[in-house]
C-alpha positions, 0 to 999 in steps of 0.5 A, spaced: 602 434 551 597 430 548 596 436 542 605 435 542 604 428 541 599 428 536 602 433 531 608 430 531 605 424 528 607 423 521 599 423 519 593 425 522 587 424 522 582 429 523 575 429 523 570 436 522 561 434 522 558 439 518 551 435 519 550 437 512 550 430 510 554 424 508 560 427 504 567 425 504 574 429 502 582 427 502 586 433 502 594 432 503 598 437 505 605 439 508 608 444 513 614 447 510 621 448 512 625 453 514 630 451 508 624 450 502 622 458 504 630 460 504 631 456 497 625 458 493 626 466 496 631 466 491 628 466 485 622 470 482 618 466 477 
């Protein structure tokens, strides 16, 4: 229930300590639909 909760935020933050120091990154990402991968299955580049 509070992993459903979490991922059904519109941004989540997640952290991960390599102790490797003090480093820093932002990725962005996405999850893709259903309707994008029927769209795109229909062309070939």
């Amino acid at each position: 229930a509070e992993a459903h909760r979490i991922l059904s935020m519109n941004e989540v933050e997640l952290t991960v300590d390599l102790k490797q120091g003090d480093h820093e990154a932002v990725v962005l990402g996405c999850d893709i639909t259903t309707e994008y991968v029927g769209f795109n299955a229909h062309y070939s580049t």
